[in-house]
Structures are given as structure tokens and as C-alpha cells.
N, C-alpha and C positions, 0 to 999 in steps of 0.2 A: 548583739545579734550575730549571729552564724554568718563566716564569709564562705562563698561561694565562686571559688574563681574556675571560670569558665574560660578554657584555649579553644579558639574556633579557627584555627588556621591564619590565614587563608591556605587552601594549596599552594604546593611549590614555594613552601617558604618554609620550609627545615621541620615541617609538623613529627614528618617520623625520626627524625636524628632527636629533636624534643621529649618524646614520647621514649625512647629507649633511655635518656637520661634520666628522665623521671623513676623509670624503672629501678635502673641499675642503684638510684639514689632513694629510693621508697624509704627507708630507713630514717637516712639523714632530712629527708623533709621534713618528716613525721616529731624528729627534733626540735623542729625549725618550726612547730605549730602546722602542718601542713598534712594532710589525707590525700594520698594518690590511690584511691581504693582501687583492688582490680574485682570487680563487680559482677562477673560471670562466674568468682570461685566464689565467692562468699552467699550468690543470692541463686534464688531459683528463676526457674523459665530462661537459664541462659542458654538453653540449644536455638532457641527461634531469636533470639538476638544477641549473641556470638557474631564477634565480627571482628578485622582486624584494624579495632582502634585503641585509643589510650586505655579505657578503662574495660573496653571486654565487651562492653552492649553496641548496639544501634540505637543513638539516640531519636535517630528519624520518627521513631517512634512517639514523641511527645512532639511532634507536628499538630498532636489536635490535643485538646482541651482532656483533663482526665476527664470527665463525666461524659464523653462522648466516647472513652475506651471501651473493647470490651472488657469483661470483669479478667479475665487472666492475668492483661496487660495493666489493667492499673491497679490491681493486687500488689505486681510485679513492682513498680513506680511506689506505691503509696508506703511497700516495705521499704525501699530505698532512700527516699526524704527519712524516711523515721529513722532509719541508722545514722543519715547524716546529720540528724536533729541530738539524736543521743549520744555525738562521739564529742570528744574532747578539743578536738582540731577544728580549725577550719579544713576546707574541702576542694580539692584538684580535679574538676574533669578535663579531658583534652581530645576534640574530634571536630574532623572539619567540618562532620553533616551540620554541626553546630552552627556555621557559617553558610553551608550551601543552601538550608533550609527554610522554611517560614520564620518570624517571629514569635508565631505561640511558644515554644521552646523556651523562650526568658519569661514569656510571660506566666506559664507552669512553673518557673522558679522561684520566681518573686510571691507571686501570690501564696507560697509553701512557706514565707516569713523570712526566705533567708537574704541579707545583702549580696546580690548577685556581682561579680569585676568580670568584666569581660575582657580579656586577651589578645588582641587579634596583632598578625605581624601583615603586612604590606609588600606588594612587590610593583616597580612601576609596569606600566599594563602590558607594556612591550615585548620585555623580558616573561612576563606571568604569561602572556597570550603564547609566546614563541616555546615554553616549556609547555604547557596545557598541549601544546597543536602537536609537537612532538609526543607526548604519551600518545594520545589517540589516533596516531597513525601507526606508531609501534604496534596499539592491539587490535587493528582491523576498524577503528572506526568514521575515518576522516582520507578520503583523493581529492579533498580540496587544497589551495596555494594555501600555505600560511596565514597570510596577510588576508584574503578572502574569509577563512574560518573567524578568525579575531575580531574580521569588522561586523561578524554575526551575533558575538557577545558584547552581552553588555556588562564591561567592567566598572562602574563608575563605582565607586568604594565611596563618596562622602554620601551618598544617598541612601547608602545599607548603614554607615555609622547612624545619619539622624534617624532609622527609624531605631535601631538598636537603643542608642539613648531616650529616645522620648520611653523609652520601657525602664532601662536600667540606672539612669540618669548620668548626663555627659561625665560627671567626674567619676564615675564607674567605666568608663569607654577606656580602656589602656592600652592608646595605637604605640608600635613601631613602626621604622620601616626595615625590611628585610634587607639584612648584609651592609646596614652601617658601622654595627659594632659587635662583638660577641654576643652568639644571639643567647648562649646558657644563660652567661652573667646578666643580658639585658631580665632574661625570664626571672632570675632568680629576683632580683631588685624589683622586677613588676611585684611580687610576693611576699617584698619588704622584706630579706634577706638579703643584707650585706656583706657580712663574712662567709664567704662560698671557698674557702680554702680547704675546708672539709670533705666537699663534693667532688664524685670524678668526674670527669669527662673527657671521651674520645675524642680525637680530633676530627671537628665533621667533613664527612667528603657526601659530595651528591653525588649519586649513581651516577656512573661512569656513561660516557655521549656514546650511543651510535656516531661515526661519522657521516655527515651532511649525503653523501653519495648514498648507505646504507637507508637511511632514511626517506633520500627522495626514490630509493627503487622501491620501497616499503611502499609509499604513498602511490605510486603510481599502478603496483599491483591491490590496491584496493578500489582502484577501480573498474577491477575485471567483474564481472556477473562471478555472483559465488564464489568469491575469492575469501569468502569467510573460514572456506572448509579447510582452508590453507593456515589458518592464522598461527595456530598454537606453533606448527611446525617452522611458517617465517620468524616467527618471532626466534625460538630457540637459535634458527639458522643465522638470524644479525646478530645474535650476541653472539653466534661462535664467529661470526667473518668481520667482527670490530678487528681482531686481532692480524687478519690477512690485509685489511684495508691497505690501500698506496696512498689514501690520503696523507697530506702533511700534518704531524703528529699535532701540533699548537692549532690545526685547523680541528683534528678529529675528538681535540677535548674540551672545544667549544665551539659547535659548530652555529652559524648563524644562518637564518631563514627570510629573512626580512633584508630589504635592500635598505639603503641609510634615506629614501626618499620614503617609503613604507612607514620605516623606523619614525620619521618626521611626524606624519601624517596622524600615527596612532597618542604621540607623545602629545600633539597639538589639541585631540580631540578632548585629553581628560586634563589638559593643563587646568583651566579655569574649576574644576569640582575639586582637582587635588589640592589647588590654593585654596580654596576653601575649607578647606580639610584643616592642611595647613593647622589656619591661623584659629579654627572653631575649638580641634582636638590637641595640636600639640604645642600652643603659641609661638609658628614660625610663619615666614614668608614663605617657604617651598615646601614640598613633599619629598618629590624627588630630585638629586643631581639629574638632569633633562641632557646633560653631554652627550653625545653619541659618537664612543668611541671610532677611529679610522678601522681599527680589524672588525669592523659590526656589519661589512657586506659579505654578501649570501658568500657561503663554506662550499658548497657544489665547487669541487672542483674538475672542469671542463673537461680533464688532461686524462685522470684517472676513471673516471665513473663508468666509462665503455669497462675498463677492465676487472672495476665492482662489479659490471654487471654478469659478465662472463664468470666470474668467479662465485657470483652466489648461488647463479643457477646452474651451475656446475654442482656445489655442494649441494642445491635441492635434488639433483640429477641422482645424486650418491646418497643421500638421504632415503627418496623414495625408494631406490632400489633396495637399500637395508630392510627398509617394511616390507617393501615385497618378498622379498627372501625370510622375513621373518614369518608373513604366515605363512608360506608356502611349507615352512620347517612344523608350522602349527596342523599341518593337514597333510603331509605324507612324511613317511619313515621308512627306514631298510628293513627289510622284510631276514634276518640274519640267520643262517639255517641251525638248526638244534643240532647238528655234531658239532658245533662251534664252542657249546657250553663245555664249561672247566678246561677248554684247551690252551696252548699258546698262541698268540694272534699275533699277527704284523698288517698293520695296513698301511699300503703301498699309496702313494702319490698323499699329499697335504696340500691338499686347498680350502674351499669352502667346502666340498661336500666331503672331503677325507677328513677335514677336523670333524664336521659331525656323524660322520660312522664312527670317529675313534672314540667321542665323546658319548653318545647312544651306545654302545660296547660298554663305555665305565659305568655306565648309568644301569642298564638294564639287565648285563651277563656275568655269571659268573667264572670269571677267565682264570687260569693259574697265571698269566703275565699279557699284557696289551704293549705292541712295539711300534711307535709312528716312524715312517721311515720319508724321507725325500732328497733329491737331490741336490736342491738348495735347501737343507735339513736348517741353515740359520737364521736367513729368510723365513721359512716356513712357522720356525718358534717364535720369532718375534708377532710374526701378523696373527698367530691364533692361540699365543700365550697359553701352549701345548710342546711338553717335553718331543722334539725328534730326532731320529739318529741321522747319521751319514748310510750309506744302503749299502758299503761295506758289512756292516753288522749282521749282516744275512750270511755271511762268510762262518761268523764263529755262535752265533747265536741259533737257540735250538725253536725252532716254533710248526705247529701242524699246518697252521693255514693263512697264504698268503689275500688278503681282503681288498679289492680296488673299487674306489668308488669315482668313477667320473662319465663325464656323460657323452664327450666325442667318444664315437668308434674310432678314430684313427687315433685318439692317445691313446685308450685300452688297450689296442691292438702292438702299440709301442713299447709301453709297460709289458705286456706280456712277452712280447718275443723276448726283451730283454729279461725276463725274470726267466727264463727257458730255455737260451742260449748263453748270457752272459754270467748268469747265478746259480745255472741248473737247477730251476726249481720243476721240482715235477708239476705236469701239468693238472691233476686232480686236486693237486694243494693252492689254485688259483681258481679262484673265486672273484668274479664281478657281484656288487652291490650294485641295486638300482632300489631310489625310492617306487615308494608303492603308497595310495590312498588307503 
């Protein structure tokens, strides 16, 4: 009979570090007796279930019975058993809906004939709840405490194995727990490969922590009214201010949520289902090390976080303002006068609206030569990564018309007298630029 080994997570337990190894190693499995098919390139109807998991589909989809599919979708399925029925290997899917999902899912696979293993890696609920709560306030979806979010789920893992077993049968169930031993070598041995000498693999690192400060300003701006419309932009904005953070560095790259009476509380709820677990699926007395370490109270720290917060909304401050300035550049332009074509050009002052007349000029004119000039000409090139000179160059350098684009009347007015008195530029060869709708 056909093996069928199914990874179903859990989340935040190395699924996507997993899932790249497989990759990188498709090959060498496929030696090892083992199918990591990528199932969106080889079969049809993978635009509506394209997703990014191990094999390429959403298995969500065989949440219901095939005969209650419609016909696309279990065309789609019934092609797919039949590949895995005709290949020579056994067979590697890997995805966590496999785990967040109903049971029908094994039960579509059993009853397709094939001996189904199931996979799954463990995390204790504390640590899985305090990762889980962290993503979903990163993307906008959680201004609840920690510890309030967690005691809203229900983690009990020996209750999802017995129903999983009463399907697959117990000695098909193949628990870990996450982060006791190499989780590669552990997977590879689930799949009865022992000599993994041949396999590569990277060193795995979890995505890098927000520090605890970043985070609780995260959570606490999700609970403004319509704070959703912000998300995409906060979130970019903590990952650029992990790097500013004044948290303490051993704090910022493992930040904790849960107080060590919290920590207690959640540990105590699932002790008695995890012993159970235990001793049913991996004949021990415990699940987890229940320790809880002394650096495991909350990472907030007190000292810093006024000046997290100063700083982030400062970069949202400079942020917005970039957008605004961006469409503003999308809806008016310099209106630049037609004696300008095929002349020499100099435009005068470099800032934001000199570098885009100098740039709107490369773009749209045909000039015999474009000259940026300013007086902090170094400055000026670094910030708009645009060649400019020193405003000496106006001394030896030959050009018809001098270009200024800025929007005080008292700087215009400053530029010009100097270009008039100190450079002798004639007055008809100074031209103000001003956008126009």
C-alpha cells in the first residue's frame, strides 16, 4: 500500500523552514523513496488554489467529502490521487490547513486506499500562544493583552490527536515536540531515512522579533476605529524601526508577553491533556519541559518605549509625508517653456522640487546639456542621488537658461539677486518653475 505522509504543522513550529528544505532537497527525497510533488506546476486548476504552502494548492479544499465537490474541484482531486496512485514513491504533502482544519481531510485520504502518517510537531501552548498573538497584532488583527487572546483559544493538542487517530490509526499519529532535537534530522527519521548526510540544510533562524516596545505600540494602535487602513504601512514601519529600537539587544530577540504568573496559569491548564498525550502517543511521562525560565517576564521595557514611541511616529510622520509628496508629483508638473528645447539648462537650488524639474527635463526634453547646481552641491547629491556641481561652474560653463524651482518667494527672490549680482546672470535667462495641475 501507498504511504502517504502528511505534515500538518502545527504553526510556529518550523513549518516554513521545513517546507524550503524539502524543496531545496526534492531530489534527494525522491532517492530516499519519497514524492514532494509541487502540485500547482504539474496539475490544472492551480490559479483558484495556488497558495503559499508546501505543495502549491490549498488543501482547505478537501474539508468536504469529494461527492459533495463541485465537478472542477474534484476533477482537480480525483487527477491528483491518480498521479499519486501511479508514481513509484511514496508521497510528502506539507501544510498546516491540514492541521487547522476539519477531519474530513484524512478521511478523503484513507478512503482513496492509501496508508496515510501523519506528522505533526508540538509547541508548549505558552510559547505557541505568545508567537500566534504576536503575528496577529503585527497584521492588524488582535488590541487584546497576550494572555487574554490565548485564554480565548483552545490549544488542547491530545484532543485533535485522538480524533486524528481514531481516522489514521494511533501508530500512523508521528508526534514531536518542537525544539528538542534537530527538527530536519527529526523529519527525515519520521520518513525512515537515516543517512541524511546527503541532504542540505540551512541553518534555521525564525524571523527576526519585533522588540516587545514595537509590538505593544503595534497592539495598542489596533485598537484605534479604522486603524486597519494603516496596517500595511505599520507594519513595513516596525520592521524598519526593529533596527532604531533602544531596547536591550537579548531583550529585542526574544521578546516576552506573558508574566511568569500568566506563563504558570496557561502551562497548568493543558498539563493534565499533555500527560496524556504523553504517555498515549509518545510512551513518556511529560510533553513538555513545564520550566519557566527567569528572563520569561514581559520584554516591555519601561525605560525605552516613550522613546519607541516618539520615534515610530515620527517615521510614520516622514512616511506619510513621502506619499503625499508622491501623489502630489502624480497630479501636477512644471509647465517648462518650448525655448528651453535643445538648449543648455542649469537648474538652480536642489531640493525636492529642483531634483524633479532636473529630472522631468531628463525625462521629457530634448536638451544639448542638463547642469544641477547648489550650494551645498554634496549634500544635495547624496539626498537625490543626482550628479550636482558647486555654483562656481556658472563662472566657465556655457548655458542659455538659468531654471529655479522653489516655492518661498523670499528664497527665489535670494537666488535671483544672487544669480544677478554675484554671477551676472542676465535677467531674461532666469526663469522661476512653478508646478501646474
Amino acid at each position: 500500500m501507498k504511504t502517504l505522509y502528511l505534515h500538518i504543522g502545527t504553526p510556529k513550529t518550523g513549518t516554513s523552514a521545513l517546507q524550503s528544505f524539502f524543496l531545496k532537497n526534492r531530489e534527494r527525497l525522491y532517492e530516499d523513496g519519497i514524492w514532494y510533488p509541487d502540485l500547482a506546476a504539474s496539475l490544472k486548476w492551480e490559479e483558484k488554489l495556488k497558495v503559499f504552502s508546501g505543495n502549491g494548492i490549498n488543501f482547505r479544499e478537501l474539508t468536504v467529502s469529494l461527492e459533495d465537490m463541485e465537478a472542477e474541484k474534484k476533477k482537480f482531486f480525483q487527477d491528483m490521487f491518480q498521479k499519486f496512485k501511479n508514481c513509484d514513491t511514496n508521497i510528502l504533502l506539507s501544510d498546516e490547513i491540514l492541521y487547522l482544519r476539519n477531519e474530513i481531510i484524512y478521511q478523503n485520504l484513507v478512503e482513496q486506499g492509501f496508508e496515510v502518517k501523519v506528522i505533526v510537531f508540538f509547541r508548549r501552548q505558552d510559547l505557541w500562544g505568545e508567537s500566534h498573538w504576536n503575528q496577529i497584532v503585527k497584521l492588524g488583527r488582535c488590541a487584546e493583552s497576550c494572555f487574554d487572546t490565548i485564554q480565548k483559544i483552545d490549544i488542547d493538542y491530545y484532543q485533535k490527536c485522538k480524533r486524528i487517530a481514531d481516522i489514521v490509526g494511533k501508530e500512523n499519529l508521528l508526534v514531536s515536540v518542537y525544539g528538542e532535537n534537530d527538527i530536519f534530522t527529526n523529519f527525515l527519521n519520521k520518513l525512515g531515512i537515516q543517512d541524511i548526510s546527503k541532504y542540505q540544510k540551512d541553518k534555521y533562524q525564525a524571523n527576526p522579533s519585533l522588540s516587545a516596545n514595537f509590538v505593544e505600540i503595534k497592539r495598542i494602535l489596533n485598537g484605534i476605529p479604522d486603524s486597519a487602513i494603516l496596517n500595511e504601512d505599520a507594519r513595513e514601519l516596525l520592521e524598519e524601526g526593529r533596527q532604531y529600537s533602544l531596547t536591550d539587544e537579548s531583550v529585542r530577540h526574544a521578546p516576552s508577553f506573558l508574566s511568569r504568573e500568566e506563563r504558570k496559569v496557561i502551562i497548568q491548564k493543558y498539563h493534565e491533556s499533555n500527560t496524556m498525550l504523553a504517555k498515549e502517543f509518545l510512551d513518556r511521562e511529560t510533553l513538555f519541559d513545564e520550566t519557566i525560565e527567569d528572563s520569561e517576564d514581559s520584554g516591555i521595557d519601561t525605560k525605552t518605549i516613550y522613546q519607541d514611541m516618539i520615534k515610530y511616529f515620527g517615521m510614520l510622520a516622514v512616511h506619510q509625508y513621502k506619499e503625499i509628496e508622491k501623489l502630489k508629483d502624480s497630479l501636477y508638473k512644471f509647465q517648462i517653456p518650448e525655448q528651453c528645447e535643445g538648449k543648455n539648462l542649469l537648474v538652480y537650488g536642489i531640493d525636492r522640487l529642483g531634483s524633479r524639474l532636473y529630472q522631468q527635463i531628463k525625462a521629457e526634453m530634448n536638451c544639448k546639456e542638463i547642469i544641477a547646481v547648489d550650494r551645498k552641491w554634496g549634500a544635495a547629491q547624496e539626498n537625490y542621488k543626482i550628479p550636482v556641481c558647486n555654483p562656481e561652474i556658472i563662472h566657465y560653463r556655457e548655458f542659455d537658461y538659468v531654471l529655479i524651482a522653489v516655492r518661498d518667494e523670499r528664497t527665489y527672490e535670494a537666488i535671483r539677486e544672487y544669480l544677478l549680482n554675484k554671477k551676472k546672470v542676465p535677467e531674461e535667462n532666469i526663469l522661476r518653475m512653478k508646478l501646474e495641475a
